[in-house]
N, C-alpha and C positions, 0 to 999 in steps of 0.2 A: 617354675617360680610359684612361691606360694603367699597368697596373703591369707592373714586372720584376721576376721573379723567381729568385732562387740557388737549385737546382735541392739537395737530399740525398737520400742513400739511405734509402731506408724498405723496401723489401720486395724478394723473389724469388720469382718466379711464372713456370711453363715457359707456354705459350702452351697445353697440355693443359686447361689452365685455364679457356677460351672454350666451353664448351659449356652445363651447365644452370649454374655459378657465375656463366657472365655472362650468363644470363638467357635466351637461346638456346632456340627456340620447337622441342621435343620431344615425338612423342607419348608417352603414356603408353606405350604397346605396346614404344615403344623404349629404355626408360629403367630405371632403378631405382627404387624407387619407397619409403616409406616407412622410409628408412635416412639415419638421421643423420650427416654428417660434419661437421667443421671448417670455419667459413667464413672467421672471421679468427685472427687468431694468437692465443692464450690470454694474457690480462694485457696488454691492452690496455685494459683499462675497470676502475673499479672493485670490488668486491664489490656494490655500490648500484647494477650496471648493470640498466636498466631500460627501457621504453621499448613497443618499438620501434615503429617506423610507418615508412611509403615514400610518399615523396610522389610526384607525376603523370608526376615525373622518370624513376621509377628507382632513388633516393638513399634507401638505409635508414640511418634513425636514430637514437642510441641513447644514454642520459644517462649521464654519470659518467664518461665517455672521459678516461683516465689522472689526473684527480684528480674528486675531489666537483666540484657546480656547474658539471658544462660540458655537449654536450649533441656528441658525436660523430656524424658522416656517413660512412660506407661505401658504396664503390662496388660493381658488381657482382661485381669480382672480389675483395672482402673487404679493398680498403685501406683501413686509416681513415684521418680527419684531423678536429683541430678544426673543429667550426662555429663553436661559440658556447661565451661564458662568461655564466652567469645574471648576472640582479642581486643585489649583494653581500648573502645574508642567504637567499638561494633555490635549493632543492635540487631539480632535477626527475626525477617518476616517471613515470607513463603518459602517452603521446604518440598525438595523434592528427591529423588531416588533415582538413579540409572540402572541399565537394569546387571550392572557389574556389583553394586551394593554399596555406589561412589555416594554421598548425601551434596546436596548443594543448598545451601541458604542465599536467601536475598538480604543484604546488608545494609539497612537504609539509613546508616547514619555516617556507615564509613565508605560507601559509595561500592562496594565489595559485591558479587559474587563469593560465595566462601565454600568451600568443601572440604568434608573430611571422608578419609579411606576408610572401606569398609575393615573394623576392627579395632579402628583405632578412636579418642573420642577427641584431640585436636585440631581445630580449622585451622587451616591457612589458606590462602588467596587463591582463587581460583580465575577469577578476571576483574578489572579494575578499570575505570574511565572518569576522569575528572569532569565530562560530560554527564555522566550519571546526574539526576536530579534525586532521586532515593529511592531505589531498587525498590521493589513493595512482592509483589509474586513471580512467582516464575513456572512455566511450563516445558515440557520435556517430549521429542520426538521418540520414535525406538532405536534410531541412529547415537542419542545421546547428544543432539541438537538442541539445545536449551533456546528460551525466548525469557525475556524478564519485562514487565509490566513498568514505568516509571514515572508515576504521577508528579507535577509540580502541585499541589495543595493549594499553594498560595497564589498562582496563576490559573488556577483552573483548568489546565490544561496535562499533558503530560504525553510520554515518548515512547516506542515499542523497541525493542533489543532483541535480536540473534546473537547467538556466543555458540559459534562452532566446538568441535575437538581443539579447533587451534587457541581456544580459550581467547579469542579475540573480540572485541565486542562490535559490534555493527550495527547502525542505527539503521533501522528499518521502515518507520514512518515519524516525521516530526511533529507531527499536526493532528494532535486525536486529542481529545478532551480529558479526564481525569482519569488515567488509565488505571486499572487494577486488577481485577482476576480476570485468570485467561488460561488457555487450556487446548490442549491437541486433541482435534477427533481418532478414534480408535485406530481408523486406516491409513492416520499419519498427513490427511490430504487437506485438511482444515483448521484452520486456528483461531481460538475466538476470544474474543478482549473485551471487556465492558470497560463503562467511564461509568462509575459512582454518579458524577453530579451533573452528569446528562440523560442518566438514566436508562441508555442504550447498550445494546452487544453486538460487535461489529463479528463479521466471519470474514475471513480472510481463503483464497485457493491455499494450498502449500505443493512444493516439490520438494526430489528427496536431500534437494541442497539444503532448504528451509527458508526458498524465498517467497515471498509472497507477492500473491496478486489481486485482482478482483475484488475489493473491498468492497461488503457491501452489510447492510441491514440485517443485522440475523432476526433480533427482537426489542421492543422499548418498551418501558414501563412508566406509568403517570405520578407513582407515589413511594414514597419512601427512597429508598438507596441499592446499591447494588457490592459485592464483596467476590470474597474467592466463589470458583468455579470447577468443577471435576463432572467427567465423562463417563460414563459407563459403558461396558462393553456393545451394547448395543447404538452407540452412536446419542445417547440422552444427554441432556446438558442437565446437572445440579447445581441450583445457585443459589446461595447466600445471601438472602434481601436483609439487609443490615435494618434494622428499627423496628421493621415488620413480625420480623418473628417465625419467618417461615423460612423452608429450603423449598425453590421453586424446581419442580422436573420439567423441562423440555423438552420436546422430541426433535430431530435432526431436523425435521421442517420447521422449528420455533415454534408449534405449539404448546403452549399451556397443559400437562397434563394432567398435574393433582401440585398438590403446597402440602407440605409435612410440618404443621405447626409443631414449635418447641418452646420450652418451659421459659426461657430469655428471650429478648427482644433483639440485642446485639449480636449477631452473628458474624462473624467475621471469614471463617472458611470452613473447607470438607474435605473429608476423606474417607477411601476406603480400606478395609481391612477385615481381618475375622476370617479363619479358617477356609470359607470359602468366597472370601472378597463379597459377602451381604451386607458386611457391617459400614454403616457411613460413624463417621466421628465427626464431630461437629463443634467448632471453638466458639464460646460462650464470652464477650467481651465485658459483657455486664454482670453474670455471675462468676468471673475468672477462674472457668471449669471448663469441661466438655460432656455436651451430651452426646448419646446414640439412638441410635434406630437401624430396624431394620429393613431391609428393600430387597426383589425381588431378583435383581442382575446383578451380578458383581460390578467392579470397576475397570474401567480401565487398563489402568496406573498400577493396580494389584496382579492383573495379567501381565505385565509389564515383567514384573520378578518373578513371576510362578511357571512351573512346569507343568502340563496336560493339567493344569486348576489346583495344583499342590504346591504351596509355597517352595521355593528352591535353597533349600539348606541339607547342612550336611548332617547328617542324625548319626545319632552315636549313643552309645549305651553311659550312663551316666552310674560311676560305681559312689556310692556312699558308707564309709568304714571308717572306725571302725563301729560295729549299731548288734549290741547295745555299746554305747559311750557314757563316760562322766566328766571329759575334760575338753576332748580338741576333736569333732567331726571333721573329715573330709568328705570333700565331693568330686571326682573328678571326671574327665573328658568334659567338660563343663564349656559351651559355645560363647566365647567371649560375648559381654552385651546383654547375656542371659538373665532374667531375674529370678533370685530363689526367694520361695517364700517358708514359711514354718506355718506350719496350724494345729494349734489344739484339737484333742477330739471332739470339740462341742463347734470345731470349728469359724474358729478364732484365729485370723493370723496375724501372730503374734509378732514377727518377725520378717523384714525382705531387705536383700542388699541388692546390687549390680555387680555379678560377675568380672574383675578387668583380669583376669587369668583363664587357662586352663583349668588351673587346680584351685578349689576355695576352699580353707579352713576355717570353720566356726567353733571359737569358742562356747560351750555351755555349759562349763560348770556355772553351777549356784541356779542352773535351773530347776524347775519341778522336775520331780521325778513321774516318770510315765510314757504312755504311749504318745508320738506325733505325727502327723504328714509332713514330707519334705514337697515341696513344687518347683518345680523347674521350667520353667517356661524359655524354652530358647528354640521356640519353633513357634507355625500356628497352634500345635496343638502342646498340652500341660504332663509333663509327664511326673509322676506322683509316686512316693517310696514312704513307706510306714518304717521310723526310725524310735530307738528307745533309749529315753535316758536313765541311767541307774547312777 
């Protein structure tokens, strides 16, 4: 199957840009470290942006991309583009990955669970309860045990959810306060849920059913808000102080261990990604962007999908012909989901679509004529072809 595609302008990016932005495997030693910048342009997602997750690819994710109900893809060097538009009636929050390459949104308007298969970019229902108060985050075992966060807003309070294989949902605790980000420890043995407007993180035991026990105090905070939560391989909690401005680190004992100030005040979640799971992404609710930074230990959740710390896809040689061209490029073996970009020599990309083929054809007549970079990004890493139009 072939589409052609009309190529528009969407961004400008000098090629300065390939180093930790496109994932680019850096030691620590050589790097910066703990210092927020810009990853995509400010106002490109809603206020509602939400999210985020990286699937096995590469491809960070993120809901509310330029109106309610969609569910935006960003490549490494921060360009978005539609994925997906929900089904009419469904607004998605927390997003997460199994590590088959399944996606699962939390639906919190249409009371859903939502997932889509890897490949493909339609939801449909993955578990459903007219008990739901409004799914908000969701956290994921290595079994594929999912847990969903469900604040009532308006009560103050809110409810904890397990949703086995059997896609069934199960209420787990009734009685916790405004629940919201929440997150598996790395060895699968712990679960931990904050309430926003209590200002607390509870820690839960876990088994490898996904039942929980032992609720107890992990850490509480005296000001501002609390938001999504993500883990790092070493057992650290990353959290989201909604107002504040910062991403708090924790260590497995609840200590405090540094705050990574960012450019916004609103945070709302995190995530990991970047070639070697360094990169956190970070949803901006006040500038409806995302920034990054980098950090010392990968994630989790990035472990999760990667093999011996190398993302898990399938690589394949990407042919581009015919070059030189004046009318219709092909690209092919091309990983569904991939995004191609184009760049001028001075390093300008000119041009990026999203992959939904094997095969993509770009039209470029009535281009300039000259040298360009082709990018294909459908891994952690960018793979690059000097093509010529005549």
């Amino acid at each position: 199957m072939k589409i052609v595609y009309k190529f528009y302008l969407i961004a400008l990016v000098v090629f300065s840009s390939f180093n930790v932005e496109a994932g680019l495997a850096i030691s620590p030693q050589q790097e910066e470290l703990y210092v927020s910048k810009d990853f995509t342009k400010p106002g490109l997602f809603t206020s509602g942006i939400e999210g985020p997750a990286v699937d096995s690819k590469g491809n960070l994710y993120a809901v509310n991309f330029e109106k309610s109900g969609t569910i935006g893809i960003v490549d490494s060097l921060g360009n978005a583009l539609l994925f997906t538009t929900l089904p009419n009636g469904s607004t998605g929050n927390g997003i997460r990955f199994d590590q088959l390459g399944n996606m699962y949104i939390a639906d919190y308007t249409a009371h859903n669970i939502l997932t889509i298969p890897p490949g493909k970019t339609e939801a449909e229902v993955y578990a459903h309860s007219s008990d739901f108060n409004q799914p908000n985050d969701l956290a994921i075992m290595s079994n594929g045990i999912l847990f969903a966060s469900d604040p009532s807003w308006a009560n103050n309070n809110g409810k904890l959810w397990r949703i086995g294989t059997d896609k069934i949902p199960v209420l787990i605790d009734a009685n916790m306060g405004t629940t919201n980000g929440i997150e598996v420890s790395p060895d699968d043995k712990h679960l931990y849920v904050n309430e926003t407007n209590q200002l607390k993180i509870w820690k839960f035991d876990l088994n490898e059913k996904g039942e929980i026990s032992n609720k107890s105090i992990f850490t509480s905070f005296t000001d501002f808000s609390l938001d999504g939560m993500r883990c790092d391989i070493l057992g650290n909690l990353y959290v989201a102080r909604y107002g504040k401005g910062v991403v708090a680190i924790l260590s497995p004992a609840g200590t405090l261990l540094r705050e990574v100030p960012t450019t916004g005040k609103n945070i709302s979640n995190i995530a990991f990604g970047g070639i070697d799971g360094r990169t956190c992404f970070v949803t901006m609710v006040d500038r409806q962007m995302i920034e990054m930074f980098r950090t010392e230990t990968p994630g989790r959740e990035w472990k999760l999908t990667a093999v011996d710390g190398i993302s898990n896809i399938n690589l394949k040689i990407q042919l581009v012909y015919p070059n030189p061209s004046s009318s219709i490029l092909n690209v092919s073996n091309v990983i569904v989901n991939s995004i191609i970009s184009v760049i001028s020599l001075d390093g300008r990309i000119v041009a990026t679509v999203l992959a939904k083929s094997d095969i993509v054809s770009l039209e470029v007549s009535g281009w300039k004529k000259g040298l360009y970079f082709i990018s294909i990004n459908s891994g952690n890493t960018i793979s690059q072809k000097k093509i010529v139009i005549i």
